[in-house]
NUGUVEX-688273 format. One line per 2 residues: number of its first residue (from 1); their letters; for each residue x, y, z of C-alpha. Coordinates in steps of 0.001 Angstrom, whole numbers, always signed. Each point is the difference from the previous one (the first is absolute). Example, Ala and Ser with C-alpha at 12.3 -4.5 7.8 and 13.67 -1.06 7.14 Angstrom:
BEGIN
1> as> +12300/-4500/+7800 | +1370/+3440/-660
//
This chain:
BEGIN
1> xx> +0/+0/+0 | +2707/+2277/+947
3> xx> +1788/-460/-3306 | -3142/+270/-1601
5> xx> -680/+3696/+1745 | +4030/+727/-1325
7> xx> -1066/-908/-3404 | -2631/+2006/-317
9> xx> +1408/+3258/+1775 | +2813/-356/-2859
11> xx> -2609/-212/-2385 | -1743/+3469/+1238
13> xx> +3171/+1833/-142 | +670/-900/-3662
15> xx> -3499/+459/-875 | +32/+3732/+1968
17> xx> +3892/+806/-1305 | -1599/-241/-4173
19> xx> -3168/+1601/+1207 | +2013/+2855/+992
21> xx> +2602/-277/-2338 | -3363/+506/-2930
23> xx> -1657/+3063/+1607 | +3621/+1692/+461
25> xx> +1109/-659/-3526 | -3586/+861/-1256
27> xx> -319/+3506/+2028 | +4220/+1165/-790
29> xx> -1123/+225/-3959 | -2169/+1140/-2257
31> xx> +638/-2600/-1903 | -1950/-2270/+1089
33> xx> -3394/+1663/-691 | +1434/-236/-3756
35> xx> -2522/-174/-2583 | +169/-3078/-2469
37> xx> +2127/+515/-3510 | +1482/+3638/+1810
39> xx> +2999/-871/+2246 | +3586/-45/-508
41> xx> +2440/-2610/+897 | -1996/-2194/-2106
43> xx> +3162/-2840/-710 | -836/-1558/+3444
45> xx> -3223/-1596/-1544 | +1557/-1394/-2481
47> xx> +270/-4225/-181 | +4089/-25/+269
49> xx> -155/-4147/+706 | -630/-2179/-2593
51> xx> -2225/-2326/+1907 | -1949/+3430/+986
53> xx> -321/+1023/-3977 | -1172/-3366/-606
55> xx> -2820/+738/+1986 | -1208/+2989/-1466
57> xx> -472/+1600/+3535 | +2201/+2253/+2363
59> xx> +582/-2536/+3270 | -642/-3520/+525
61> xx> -774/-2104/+3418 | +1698/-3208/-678
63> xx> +2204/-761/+2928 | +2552/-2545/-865
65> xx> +3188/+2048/+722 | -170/+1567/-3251
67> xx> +2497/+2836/+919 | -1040/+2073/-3336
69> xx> -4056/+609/+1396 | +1313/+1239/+3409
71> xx> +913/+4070/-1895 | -4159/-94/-1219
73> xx> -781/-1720/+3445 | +2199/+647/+3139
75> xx> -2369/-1921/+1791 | +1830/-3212/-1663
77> xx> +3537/+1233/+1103 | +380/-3212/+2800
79> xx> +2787/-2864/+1017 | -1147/-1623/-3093
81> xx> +2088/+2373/-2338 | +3233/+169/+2062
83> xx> +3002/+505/-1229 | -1417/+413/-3442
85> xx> +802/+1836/-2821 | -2075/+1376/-3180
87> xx> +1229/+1997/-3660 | -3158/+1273/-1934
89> xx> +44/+1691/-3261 | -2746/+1348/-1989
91> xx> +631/+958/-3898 | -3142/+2559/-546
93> xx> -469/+2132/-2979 | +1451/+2037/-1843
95> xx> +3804/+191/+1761 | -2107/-214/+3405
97> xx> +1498/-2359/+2488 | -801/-746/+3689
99> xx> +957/-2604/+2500 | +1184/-954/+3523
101> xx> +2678/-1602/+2390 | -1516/-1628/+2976
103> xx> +1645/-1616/+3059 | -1737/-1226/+3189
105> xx> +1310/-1019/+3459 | -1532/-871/+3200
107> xx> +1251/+415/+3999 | -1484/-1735/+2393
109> xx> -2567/+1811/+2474 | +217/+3073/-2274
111> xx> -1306/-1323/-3130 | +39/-654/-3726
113> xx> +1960/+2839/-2360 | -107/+833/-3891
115> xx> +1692/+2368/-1438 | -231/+1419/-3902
117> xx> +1408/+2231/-2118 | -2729/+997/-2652
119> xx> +857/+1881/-3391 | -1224/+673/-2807
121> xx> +1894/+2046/-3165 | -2151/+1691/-2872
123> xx> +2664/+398/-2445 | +839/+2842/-2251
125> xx> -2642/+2859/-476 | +685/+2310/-2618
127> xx> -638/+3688/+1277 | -2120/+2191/-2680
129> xx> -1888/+3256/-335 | -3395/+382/-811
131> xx> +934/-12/-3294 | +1785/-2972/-318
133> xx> +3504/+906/+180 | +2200/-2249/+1918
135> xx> +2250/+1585/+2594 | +1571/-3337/+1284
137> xx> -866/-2485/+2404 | -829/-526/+3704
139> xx> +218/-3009/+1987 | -2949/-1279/+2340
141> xx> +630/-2713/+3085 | -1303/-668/+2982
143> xx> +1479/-2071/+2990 | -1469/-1337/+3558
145> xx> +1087/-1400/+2423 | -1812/-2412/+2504
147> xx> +343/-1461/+3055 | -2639/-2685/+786
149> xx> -998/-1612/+3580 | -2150/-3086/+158
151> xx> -1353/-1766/+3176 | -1959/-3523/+725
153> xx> -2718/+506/+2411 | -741/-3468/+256
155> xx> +116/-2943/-2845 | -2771/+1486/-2024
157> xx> +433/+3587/+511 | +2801/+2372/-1190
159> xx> +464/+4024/-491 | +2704/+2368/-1366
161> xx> +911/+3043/-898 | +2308/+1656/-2854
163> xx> +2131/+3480/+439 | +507/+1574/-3303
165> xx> +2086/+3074/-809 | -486/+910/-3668
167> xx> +1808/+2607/-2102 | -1178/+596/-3367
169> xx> +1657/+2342/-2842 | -1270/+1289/-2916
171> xx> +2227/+1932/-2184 | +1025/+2835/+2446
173> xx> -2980/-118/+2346 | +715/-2155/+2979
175> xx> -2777/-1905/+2766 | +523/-1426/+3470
177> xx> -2741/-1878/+1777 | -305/-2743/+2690
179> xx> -2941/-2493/+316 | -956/-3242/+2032
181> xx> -1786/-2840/-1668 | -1394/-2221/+3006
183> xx> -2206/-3604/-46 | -962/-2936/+1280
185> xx> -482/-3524/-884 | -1688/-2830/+1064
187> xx> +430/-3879/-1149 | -1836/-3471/+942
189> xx> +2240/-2279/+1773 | +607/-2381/-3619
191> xx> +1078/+3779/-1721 | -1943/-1019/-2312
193> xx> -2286/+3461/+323 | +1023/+3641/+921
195> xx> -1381/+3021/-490 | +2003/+3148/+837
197> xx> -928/+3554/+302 | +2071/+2974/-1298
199> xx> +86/+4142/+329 | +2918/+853/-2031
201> xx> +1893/+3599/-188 | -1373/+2057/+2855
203> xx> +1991/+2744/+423 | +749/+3132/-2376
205> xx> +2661/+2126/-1391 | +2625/+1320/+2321
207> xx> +1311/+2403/-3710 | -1934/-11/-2449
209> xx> +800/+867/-3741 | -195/+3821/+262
211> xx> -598/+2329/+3107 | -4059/+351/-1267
213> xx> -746/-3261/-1280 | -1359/-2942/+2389
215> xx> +1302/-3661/-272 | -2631/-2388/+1034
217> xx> +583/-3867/+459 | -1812/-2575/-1426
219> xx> -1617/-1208/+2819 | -2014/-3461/-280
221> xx> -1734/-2402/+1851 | -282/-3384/-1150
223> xx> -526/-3465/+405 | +677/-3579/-941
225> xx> -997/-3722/+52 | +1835/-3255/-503
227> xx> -1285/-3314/+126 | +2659/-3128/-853
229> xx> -2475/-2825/-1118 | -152/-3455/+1911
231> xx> +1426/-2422/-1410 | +412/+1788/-3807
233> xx> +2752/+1814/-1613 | -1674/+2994/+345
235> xx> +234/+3469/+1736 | -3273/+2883/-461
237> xx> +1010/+3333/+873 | -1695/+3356/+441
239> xx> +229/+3490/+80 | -2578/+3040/+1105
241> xx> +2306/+2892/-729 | -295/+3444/+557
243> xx> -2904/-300/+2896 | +308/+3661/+857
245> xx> -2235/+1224/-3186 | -2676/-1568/-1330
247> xx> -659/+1783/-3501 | +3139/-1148/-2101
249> xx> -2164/+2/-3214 | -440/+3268/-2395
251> xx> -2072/+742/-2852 | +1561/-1436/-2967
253> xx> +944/+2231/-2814 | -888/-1953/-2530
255> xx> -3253/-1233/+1216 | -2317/-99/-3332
257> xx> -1807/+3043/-191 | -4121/+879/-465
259> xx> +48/+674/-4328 | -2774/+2415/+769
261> xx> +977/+1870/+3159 | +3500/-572/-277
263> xx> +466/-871/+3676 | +2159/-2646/+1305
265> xx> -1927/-3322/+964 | +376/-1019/+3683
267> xx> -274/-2849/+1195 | -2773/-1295/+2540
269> xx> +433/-64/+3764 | +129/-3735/-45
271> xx> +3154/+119/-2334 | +1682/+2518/+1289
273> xx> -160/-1754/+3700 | +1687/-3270/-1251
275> xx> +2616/+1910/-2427 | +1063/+2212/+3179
277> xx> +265/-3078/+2205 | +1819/-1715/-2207
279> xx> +2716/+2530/-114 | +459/-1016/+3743
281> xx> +651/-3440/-715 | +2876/-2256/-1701
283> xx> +111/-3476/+175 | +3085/-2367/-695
285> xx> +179/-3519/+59 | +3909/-2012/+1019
287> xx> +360/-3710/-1304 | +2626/-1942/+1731
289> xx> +496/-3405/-2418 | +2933/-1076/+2468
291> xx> +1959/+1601/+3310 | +2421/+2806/-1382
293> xx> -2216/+894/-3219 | -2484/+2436/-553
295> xx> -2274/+1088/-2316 | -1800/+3122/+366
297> xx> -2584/+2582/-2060 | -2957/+2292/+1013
299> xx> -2279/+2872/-1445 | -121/+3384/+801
301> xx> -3478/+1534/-669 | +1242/+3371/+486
303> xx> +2734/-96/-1887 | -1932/-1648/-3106
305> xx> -2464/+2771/-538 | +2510/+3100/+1127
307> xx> +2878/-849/-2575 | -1824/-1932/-2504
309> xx> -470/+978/-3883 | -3799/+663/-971
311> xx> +225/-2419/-3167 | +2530/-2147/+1322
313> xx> +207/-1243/+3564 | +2217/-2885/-389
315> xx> +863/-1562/+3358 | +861/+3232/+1982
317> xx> -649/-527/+3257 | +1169/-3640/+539
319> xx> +3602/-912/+1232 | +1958/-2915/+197
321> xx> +3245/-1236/+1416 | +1979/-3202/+1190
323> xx> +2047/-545/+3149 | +2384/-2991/+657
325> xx> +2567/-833/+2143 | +3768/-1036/-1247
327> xx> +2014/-1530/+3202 | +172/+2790/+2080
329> xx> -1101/+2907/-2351 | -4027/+696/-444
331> xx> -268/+2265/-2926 | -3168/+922/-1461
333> xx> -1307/+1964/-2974 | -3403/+1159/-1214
335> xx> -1192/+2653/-2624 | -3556/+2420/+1089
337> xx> -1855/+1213/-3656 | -840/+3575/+792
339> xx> -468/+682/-3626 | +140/-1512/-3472
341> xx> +3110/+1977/-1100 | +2296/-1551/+2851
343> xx> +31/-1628/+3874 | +2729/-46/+2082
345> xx> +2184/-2651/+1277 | +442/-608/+3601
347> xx> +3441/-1769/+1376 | +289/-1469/+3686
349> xx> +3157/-1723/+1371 | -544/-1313/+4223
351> xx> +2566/-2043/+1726 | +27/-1095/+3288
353> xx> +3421/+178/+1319 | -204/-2069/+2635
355> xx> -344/-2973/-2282 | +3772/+914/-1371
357> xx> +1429/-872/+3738 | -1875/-3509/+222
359> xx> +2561/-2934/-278 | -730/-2004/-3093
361> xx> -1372/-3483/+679 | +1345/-2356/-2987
363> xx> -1667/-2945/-951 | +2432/-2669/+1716
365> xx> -449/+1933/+3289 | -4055/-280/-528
367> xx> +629/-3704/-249 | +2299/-121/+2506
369> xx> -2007/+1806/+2629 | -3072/-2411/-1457
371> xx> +2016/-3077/+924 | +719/+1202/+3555
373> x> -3832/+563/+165
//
């Protein structure tokens, strides 16, 4: 009973330290009352890991010490990932490229730690006038880096927490800001189901571009499902994004017009209920033929009728990708179709470096030890 009372206490003082961690983060910026589509800082939504681009979403809820989910999801950051080490690389468009570093450690009594450095690089823009008339170029990056904390409250529940300090420059205006991404997860006692629960980037801009402008973060609140299936190959996976704002949908400009008034069609209330909650769903499916193999795609509703071509949709919106595992090396790749001229490719190297200091156990030692058996 008395370890029993401990457990719990420990539990309330996690729960009350991201409680408060939320409101403080939420009342130091502006950014966090950030309207959807308007904020700055935008790279740290983007899908760096492959597995993640696969998907089609923004975070995942898997837990099985996938060391890449933990920058989307600090509330994964546990013992698990140890000692392990990530390298992801995202080849976007045009020049663009983005991608992280990711290494996690844990101390006993103190807890689990991540930390990430997060880029991304927009390659050459050429400077003009109004006219036309190129002046020379500019350079855009932006940079962040994180420091994650993860805690188990008990086998099913965990939480965690990620520190980011993010500079962004664009040409010769400069931005500072500083945000907190907290959540919590919760899985069955098989792990074959979790569901976690995300607010990412609260905070705001500590210097913003210029001395009148305002720098808002793209504040979001989000969740997600997965659910391994008994006995099958087979992993479902699910995520409500951007929770905070219910009206993603807009009148579409090339909605077929009235040929006698002129005006632009809309579309009933029942339609225009299931298009907007479908922007606030994406769904993504893992097959697992054989331990160390994966197979992975999804679909993006969102994304499909945003970037999509009026006479030809093609398969924007869906993504695909493959992981496997090569001794100690997982590497995995996937592409996401954002439109029919291009998609980008998404890289993802993890290691777990405690596996390089475990003696080797040949086959004639196997038998041996079998023998003694």
């Amino acid at each position: 009973m008395k370890g029993e009372r401990k457990r719990i206490s420990k539990a309330a003082v996690c729960l009350r330290t991201l409680v408060c961690l939320s409101f403080c983060a939420a009342a130091g910026g502006t950014g966090a009352r950030a309207q959807f589509g308007n904020a700055s800082f935008t790279f740290l939504d983007m899908a760096n890991s492959a597995r993640i681009g696969a998907m089609g979403a923004e975070f995942l809820s898997v837990r099985d010490a996938d060391i890449t989910l933990s920058l989307s999801n600090p509330s994964l950051i546990t013992d698990e990932i140890h000692n392990h080490l990530a390298f992801n690389y995202v080849n976007y468009f045009n020049g663009t490229n983005y991608g992280f570093a990711s290494y996690s450690r844990t101390f006993k009594d103190v807890g689990s730690f991540a930390f990430h450095a997060q880029y991304g690089n927009y390659g050459k823009i050429y400077v003009t006038d109004e006219y036309g008339y190129e002046y020379g170029t500019a350079s855009a990056n932006d940079l962040a880096l994180i420091a994650g904390w993860g805690r188990e409250i008990d086998s099913h529940f965990t939480i965690g927490a990620n520190f980011k300090m993010i500079v962004s420059q664009m040409e010769r205006y400069a931005a500072v800001g500083m945000a907190v991404d907290v959540s919590a997860t919760y899985s069955n006692s098989s792990r074959l189901f979790a569901v976690s629960l995300l607010l990412r980037n609260m905070g705001g801009a500590v210097k913003p571009y210029s001395d009148n402008g305002h720098t808002r973060m793209p504040f979001e609140v989000a969740l997600a499902l997965s659910q391994k299936i008994p006995h099958a190959p087979l992993r479902l996976l699910v995520e409500f994004p951007n929770l905070q704002k219910w009206r993603l949908n807009y009148e579409d400009p090339y909605a077929q017009r009235d040929l006698v008034t002129g005006e632009v069609k809309k579309r009933g209330k029942a339609a225009d209920f299931f298009d907007n909650l479908g922007r606030h769903i994406v769904v993504g499916l893992e097959v697992i033929p054989y331990k160390g193999f994966y197979i992975r795609g999804s679909y993006n509703y969102m994304r499909s009728r945003d970037m999509r071509q009026v006479d030809k949709a093609g398969v924007v919106g869906f993504s695909w990708g493959v992981g496997f595992r090569i001794s100690k090396f997982n590497f995995s790749y996937s592409r996401s179709r954002y439109h029919v001229l291009g998609a980008p490719n998404y890289l993802s190297l993890t290691l777990d470096l405690d596996a390089f200091n475990k003696p080797k156990t040949t086959k004639a030692t196997r038998a041996f030890r079998a023998a003694e058996e």
